[in-house]
N, C-alpha and C positions, 0 to 999 in steps of 0.2 A: 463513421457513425458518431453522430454528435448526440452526447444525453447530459442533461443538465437534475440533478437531482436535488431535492430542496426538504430542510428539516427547518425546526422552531428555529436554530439560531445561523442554519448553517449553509450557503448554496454549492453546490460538488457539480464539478462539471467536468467531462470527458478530459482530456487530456489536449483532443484538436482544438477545442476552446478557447486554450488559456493563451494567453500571451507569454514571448519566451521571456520578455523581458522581465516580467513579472515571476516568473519561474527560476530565473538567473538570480533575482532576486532573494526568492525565497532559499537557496541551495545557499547563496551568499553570505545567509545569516547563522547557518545554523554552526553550532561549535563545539559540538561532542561526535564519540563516536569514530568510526572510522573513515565515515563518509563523509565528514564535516571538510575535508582536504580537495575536495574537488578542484579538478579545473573548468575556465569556462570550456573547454573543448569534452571535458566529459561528464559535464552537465547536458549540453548540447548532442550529446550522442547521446544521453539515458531521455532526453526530450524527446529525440528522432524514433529510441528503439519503439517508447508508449505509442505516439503517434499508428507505427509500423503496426503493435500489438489491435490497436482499435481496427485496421483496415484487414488484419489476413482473419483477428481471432473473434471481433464486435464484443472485447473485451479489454480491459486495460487500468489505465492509472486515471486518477482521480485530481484534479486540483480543489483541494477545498478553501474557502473563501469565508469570514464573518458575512452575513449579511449583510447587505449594503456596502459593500466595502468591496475593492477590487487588489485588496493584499494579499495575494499567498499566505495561509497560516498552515496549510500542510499537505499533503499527497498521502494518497492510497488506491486501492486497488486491488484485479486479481492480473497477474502475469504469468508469462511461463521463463523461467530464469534458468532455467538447464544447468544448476552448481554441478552435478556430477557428483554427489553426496552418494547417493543411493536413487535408483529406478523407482522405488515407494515415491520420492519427493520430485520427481522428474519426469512420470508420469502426469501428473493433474498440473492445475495454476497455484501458483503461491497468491496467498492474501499477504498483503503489508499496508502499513500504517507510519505514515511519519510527521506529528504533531511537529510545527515551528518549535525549538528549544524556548524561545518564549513565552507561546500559551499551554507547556504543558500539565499536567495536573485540572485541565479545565473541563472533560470530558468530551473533548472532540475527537479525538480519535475514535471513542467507541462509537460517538452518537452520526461519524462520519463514515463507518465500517457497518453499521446496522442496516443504515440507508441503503449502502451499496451491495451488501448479501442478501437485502429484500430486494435490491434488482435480479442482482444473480439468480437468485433461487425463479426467477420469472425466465429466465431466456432458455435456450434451448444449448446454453456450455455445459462440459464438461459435472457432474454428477456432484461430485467429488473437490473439494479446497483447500492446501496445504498451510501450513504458513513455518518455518524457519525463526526461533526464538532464541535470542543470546541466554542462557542459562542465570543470566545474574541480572537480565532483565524483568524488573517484580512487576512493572507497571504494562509493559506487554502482555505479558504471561497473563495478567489479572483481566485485561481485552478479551484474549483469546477465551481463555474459559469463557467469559460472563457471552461471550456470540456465539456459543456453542462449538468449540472445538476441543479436541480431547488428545492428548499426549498419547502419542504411540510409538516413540522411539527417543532417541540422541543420537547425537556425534558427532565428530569436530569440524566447523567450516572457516579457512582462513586461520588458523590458530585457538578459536573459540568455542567453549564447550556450548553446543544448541539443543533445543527441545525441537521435537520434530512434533507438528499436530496434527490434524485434520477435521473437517466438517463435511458433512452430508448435506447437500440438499436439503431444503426445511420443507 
């Protein structure tokens, strides 16, 4: 399923889309986090899994893009990422959001997450949208709310304390 989705500043488009080069790219740059450590080989597998996620679930990752520009500035989406946290979070899709380390503070993530829950809320997925928040993440957490989602749990993933959210359907 290819969907290319377009705001004032911003073009998002499916994951089959993007170029990997460009994608390699963007994973290349970012430098916080735990996942700033990648390799190319599992860069190229979290490419392969989205890809996968668009074709079994017509849901998936997002590449988002400036306007006229063909830079990766970030990825989002809904997946199903099966942590093995709890059944509550392993049940539905997780929503994530990951702004370039460079433009963040700019409003892209939220204004790239709104788009794509006004797609979601039109398809025929899953009801229900999780998302997994690092606890001492202020600028997620601050996302998450203002798109309607609401804290309904914790608990630790990989060493980190997390907020567990969820959204309904709008």
């Amino acid at each position: 399923m290819d969907i290319t989705l377009q705001t004032n500043r911003l073009t998002i488009k499916s994951i089959n889309l993007c170029d990997f080069s460009e994608y390699l790219m963007f994973w290349k740059k970012q430098t916080d986090g735990p996942i700033n450590f990648l390799s190319q080989e599992e860069i190229w597998s979290r490419y392969l899994r989205f890809i996968g996620h668009w074709h079994r679930y017509n849901f998936g990752a997002f590449c988002i893009t400036a306007k006229n520009s063909h830079t990766i500035i970030g990825e989002a989406g809904t997946a199903y990422f099966k942590r093995g946290i709890n059944d509550q979070l392993d049940q539905y899709p997780e929503a994530f959001w990951r702004p370039s380390t460079d433009v963040r503070g700019q409003g892209y993530a939220a204004e790239a997450m709104l788009a794509i829950l006004s797609w979601v809320d039109t398809q025929p997925s899953p009801k229900t949208v999780n998302a997994i928040i690092d606890q001492e993440n202020t600028a997620s957490i601050k996302v998450a709310l203002n798109l309607g989602f609401q804290r309904y749990g914790s608990d630790t993933y990989k060493s980190s304390d997390v907020d567990l959210y969820r959204r309904s359907k709008q």
